[in-house]
C-alpha positions in Angstrom: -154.9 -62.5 -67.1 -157.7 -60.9 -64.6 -159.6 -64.7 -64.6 -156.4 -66.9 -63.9 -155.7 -64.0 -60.9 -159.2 -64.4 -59.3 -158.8 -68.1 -59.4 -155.5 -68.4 -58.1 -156.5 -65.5 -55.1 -159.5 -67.8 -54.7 -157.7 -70.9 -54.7 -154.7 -69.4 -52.4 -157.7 -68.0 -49.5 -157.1 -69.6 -46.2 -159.8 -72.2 -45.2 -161.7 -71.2 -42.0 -160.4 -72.3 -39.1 -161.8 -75.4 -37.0 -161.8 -75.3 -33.2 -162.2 -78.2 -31.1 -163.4 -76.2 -28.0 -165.2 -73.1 -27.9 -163.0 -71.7 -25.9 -159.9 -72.3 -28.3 -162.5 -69.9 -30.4 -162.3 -67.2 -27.8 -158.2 -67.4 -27.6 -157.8 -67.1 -31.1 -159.9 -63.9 -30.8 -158.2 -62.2 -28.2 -154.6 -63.2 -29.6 -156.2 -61.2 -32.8 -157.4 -58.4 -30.6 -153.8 -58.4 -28.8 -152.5 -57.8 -32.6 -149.8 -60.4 -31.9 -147.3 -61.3 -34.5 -148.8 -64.7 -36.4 -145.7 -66.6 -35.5 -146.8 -66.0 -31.7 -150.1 -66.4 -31.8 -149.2 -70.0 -33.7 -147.2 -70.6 -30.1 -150.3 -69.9 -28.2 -152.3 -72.3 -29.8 -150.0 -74.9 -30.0 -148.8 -74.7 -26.2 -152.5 -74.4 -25.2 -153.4 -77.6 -27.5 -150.7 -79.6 -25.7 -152.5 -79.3 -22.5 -155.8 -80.1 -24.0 -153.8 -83.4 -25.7 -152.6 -84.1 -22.1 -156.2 -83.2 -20.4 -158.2 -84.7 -22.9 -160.9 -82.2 -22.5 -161.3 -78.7 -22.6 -158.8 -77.1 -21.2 -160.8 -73.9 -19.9 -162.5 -77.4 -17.4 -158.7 -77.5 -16.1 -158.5 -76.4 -12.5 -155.0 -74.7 -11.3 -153.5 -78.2 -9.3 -153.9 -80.0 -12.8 -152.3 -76.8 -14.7 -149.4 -77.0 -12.3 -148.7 -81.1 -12.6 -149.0 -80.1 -16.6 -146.2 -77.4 -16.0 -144.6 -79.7 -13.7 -144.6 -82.1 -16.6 -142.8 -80.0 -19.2 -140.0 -79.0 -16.6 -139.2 -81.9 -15.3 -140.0 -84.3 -17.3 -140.2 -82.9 -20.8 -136.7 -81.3 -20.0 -138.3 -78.2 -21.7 -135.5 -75.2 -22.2 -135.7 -72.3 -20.2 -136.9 -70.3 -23.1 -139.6 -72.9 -24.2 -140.7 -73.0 -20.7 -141.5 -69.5 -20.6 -143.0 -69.2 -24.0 -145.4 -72.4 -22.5 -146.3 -70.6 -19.5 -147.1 -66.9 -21.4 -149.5 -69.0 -23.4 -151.4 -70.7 -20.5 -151.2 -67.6 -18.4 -152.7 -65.4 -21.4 -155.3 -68.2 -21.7 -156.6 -68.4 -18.4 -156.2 -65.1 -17.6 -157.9 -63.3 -20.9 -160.1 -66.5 -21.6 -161.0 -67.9 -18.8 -161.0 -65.2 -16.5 -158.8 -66.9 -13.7 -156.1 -64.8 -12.0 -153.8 -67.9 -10.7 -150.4 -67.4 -8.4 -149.1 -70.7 -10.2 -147.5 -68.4 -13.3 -146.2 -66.5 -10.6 -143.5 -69.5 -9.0 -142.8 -70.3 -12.5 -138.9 -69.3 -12.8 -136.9 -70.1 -16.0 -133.5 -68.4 -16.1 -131.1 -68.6 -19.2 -127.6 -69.8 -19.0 -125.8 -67.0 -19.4 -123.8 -68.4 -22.8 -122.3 -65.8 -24.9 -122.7 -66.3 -28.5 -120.2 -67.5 -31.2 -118.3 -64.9 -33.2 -116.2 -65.3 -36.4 -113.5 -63.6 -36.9 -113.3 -61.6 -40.6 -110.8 -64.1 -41.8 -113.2 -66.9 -41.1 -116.5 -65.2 -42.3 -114.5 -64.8 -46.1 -113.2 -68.1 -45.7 -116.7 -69.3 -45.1 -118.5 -67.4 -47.4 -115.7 -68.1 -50.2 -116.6 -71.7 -50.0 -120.4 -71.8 -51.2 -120.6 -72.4 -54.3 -124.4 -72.1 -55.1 -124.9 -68.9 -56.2 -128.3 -68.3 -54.7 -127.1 -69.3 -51.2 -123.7 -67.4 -51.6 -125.9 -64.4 -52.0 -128.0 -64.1 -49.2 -125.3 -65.4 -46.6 -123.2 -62.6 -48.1 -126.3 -60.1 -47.6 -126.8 -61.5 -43.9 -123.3 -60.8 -43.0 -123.0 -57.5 -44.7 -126.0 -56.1 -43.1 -126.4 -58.4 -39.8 -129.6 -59.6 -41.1 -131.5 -62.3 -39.2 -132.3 -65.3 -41.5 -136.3 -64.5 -41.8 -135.9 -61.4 -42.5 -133.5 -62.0 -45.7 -135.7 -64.2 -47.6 -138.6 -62.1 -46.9 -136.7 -58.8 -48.9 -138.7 -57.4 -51.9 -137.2 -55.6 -54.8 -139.2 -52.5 -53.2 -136.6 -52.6 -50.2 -134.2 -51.4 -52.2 -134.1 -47.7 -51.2 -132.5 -44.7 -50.9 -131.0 -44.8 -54.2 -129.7 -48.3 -53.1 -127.7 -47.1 -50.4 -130.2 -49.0 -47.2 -132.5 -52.1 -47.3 -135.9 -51.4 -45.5 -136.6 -54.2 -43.2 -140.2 -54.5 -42.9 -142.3 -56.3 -40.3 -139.1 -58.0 -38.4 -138.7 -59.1 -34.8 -141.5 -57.8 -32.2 -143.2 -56.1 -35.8 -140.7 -53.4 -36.0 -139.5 -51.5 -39.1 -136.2 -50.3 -39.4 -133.5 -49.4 -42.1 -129.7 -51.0 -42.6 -126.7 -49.5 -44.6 -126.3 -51.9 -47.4 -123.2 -51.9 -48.8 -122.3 -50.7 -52.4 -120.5 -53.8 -53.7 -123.6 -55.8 -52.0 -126.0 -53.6 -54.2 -124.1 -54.6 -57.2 -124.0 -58.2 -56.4 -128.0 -58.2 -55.6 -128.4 -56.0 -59.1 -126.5 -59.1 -60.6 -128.6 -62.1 -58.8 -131.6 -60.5 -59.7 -131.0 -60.9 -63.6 -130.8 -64.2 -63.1 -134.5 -64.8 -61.7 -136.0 -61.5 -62.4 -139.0 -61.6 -60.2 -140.7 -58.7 -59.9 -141.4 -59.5 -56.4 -139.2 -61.2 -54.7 -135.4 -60.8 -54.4 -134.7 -64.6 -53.0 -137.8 -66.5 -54.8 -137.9 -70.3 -54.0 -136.8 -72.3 -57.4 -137.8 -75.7 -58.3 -136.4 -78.4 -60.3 -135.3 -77.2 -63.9 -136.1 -73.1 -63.2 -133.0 -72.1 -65.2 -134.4 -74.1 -68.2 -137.5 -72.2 -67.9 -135.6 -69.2 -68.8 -134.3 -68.3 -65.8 -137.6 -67.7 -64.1 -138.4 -69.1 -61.0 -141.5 -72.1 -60.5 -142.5 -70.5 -57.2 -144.0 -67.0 -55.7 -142.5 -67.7 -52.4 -139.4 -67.2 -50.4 -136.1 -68.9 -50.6 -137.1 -71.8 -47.6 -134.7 -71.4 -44.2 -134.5 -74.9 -44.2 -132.6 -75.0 -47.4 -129.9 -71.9 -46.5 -129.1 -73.8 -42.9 -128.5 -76.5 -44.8 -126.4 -75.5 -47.1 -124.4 -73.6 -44.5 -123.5 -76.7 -42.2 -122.4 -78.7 -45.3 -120.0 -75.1 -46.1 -118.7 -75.3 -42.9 -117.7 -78.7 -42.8 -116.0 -78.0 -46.3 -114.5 -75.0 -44.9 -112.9 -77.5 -42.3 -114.5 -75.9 -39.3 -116.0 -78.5 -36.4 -119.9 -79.7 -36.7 -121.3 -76.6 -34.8 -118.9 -74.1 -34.3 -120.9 -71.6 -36.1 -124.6 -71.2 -37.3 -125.9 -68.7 -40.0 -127.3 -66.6 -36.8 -123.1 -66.7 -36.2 -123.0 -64.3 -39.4 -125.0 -61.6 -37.6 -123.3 -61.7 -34.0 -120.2 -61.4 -36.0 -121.4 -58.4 -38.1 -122.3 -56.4 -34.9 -119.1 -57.4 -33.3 -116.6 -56.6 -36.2 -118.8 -53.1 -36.4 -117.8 -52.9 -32.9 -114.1 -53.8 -33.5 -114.0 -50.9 -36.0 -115.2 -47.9 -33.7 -119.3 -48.0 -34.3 -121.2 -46.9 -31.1 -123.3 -50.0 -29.4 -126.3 -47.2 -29.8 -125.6 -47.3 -33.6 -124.9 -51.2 -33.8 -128.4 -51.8 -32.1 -131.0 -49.4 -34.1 -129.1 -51.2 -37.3 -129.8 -55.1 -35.4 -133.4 -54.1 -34.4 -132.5 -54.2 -30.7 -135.6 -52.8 -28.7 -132.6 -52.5 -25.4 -128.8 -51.2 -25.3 -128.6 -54.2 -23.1 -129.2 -56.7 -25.5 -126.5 -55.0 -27.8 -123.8 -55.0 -24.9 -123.2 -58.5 -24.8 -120.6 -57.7 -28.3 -118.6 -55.8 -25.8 -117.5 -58.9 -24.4 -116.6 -60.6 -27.8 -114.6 -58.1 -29.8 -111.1 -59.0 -29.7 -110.0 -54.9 -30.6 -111.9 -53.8 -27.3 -110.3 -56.4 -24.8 -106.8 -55.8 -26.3 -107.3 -51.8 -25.7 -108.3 -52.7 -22.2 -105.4 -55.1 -21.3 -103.3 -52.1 -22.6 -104.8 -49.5 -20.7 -104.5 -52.1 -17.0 -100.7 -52.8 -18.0 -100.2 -49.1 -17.7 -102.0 -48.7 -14.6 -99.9 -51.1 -12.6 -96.9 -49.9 -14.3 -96.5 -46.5 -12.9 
């Protein structure tokens, strides 16, 4: 009904936004004009609110010695990750340099390199014997559909019915990683299996709606407009891989996607072709499979045996 839709659009409108310092004001306002993704611009604020917990003031007061012993703080004592500490220091540099107008050297020394640690893979065997072992059917689903089209986990429960294209033949990943489009194969057995799922809910939204207590004696519909929660899917994965009788941590449902690219790899797909389907931006990021796919290495210990052979 038109009146219970204006009320719940008027109920669901975000409240506007309080700022403790002006200059908080300003960031928010250039991170808008940057058109960064929400989940970044989140970061910003919350990297740039730590130093004004730390400073109580406002940070734009802050000169560059106390921004360093702040930096200095999360490095050393903090223990911040490499990849935490450069998120921290893109926030602080963005706000000092686009709010506050200060060009500092200190983001310059800053230097937070990665351990170079390959990622997990799965072999086949072990993704089926995985996957065979959840016995939810909403959560079998979508860690079928991650695997089966390398999907990361935000991007899954975000799918619409409307993603569904080509005759069913690719899913249209909207809006993923860095705000990039891009299409997937999706497999015909995996189209089937979604057609099935979505009888059971039949949102006309959503393909992985969150469900509440008692939805499948409300006639099968769910009690929420929203996504299936990551929370609950990493959840029920690390209790399916203990059942499985794998080790606490040998795999993660990220582990579904590394092992998609590299079992692509395995079967003769070009890393070009393996990237523009995993949303890489560089070959380089897709190159690290190379060094994971069992196939390749055995090819290349064949190929050095017969080189020192004669």
């Amino acid at each position: 009904m038109p009146s219970n839709k204006t009320t719940r659009q008027s109920a669901g409108a975000p409240a506007p936004r309080v700022f403790a310092y002006d200059s908080l004001r300003v960031l928010d306002e250039a991170l808008s004009l940057r058109s960064l993704a929400r989940s970044t611009r989140e970061e910003y604020h919350r990297y740039v609110r730590k130093l004004c917990e730390r400073g109580k003031c406002d940070p734009a007061t802050l000169d560059e010695v106390q921004v360093r012993a702040h930096v200095l703080h999360l490095k050393e004592v903090q223990r911040y990750s490499a990849s935490s500490m450069r998120s921290a220091c893109a926030a602080l540099q963005f706000f000092f340099h686009h709010v506050v107008g200060r060009d500092w050297k200190l983001f310059d020394l800053v230097r937070c390199p990665d351990r170079q640690k390959l990622p997990a893979v799965l072999t086949r065997e072990e993704v089926h014997r995985i996957l065979g072992a959840v016995r939810e059917p909403r959560f079998a689903m979508i860690l079928r559909l991650i695997y089966g089209c390398g999907l990361r986990i935000g991007e899954a429960v975000k799918l619409e019915v409307r993603d569904i294209q080509r005759d069913g033949t690719v899913l249209f990943i909207r809006e993923a990683k860095g705000g990039k489009d891009r299409f997937v194969p999706l497999p015909a057995a995996l189209l089937v299996a979604l057609r099935q799922w979505w009888k059971e809910h039949r949102h006309p939204r959503l393909i992985f709606p969150a469900v509440g207590r008692g939805w499948r004696e409300h006639g099968g519909h769910p009690l929420h407009d929203e996504p299936m929660g990551v929370g609950s899917i990493q959840h029920c994965f690390r209790l399916t891989l203990a059942s499985a009788g794998f080790p606490p941590g040998a795999a993660s449902v990220h582990t579904l996607r590394h092992s998609y690219a590299t079992h692509l790899l395995e079967a003769g797909v070009s890393l070009r072709q393996i990237g523009s389907y995993l949303g890489h931006s560089s070959l380089d990021t897709t190159v690290v499979y190379t060094h994971l796919t069992a196939v390749s290495e055995a090819k290349a210990r064949a190929v050095i045996d017969q080189l020192v052979s004669g």
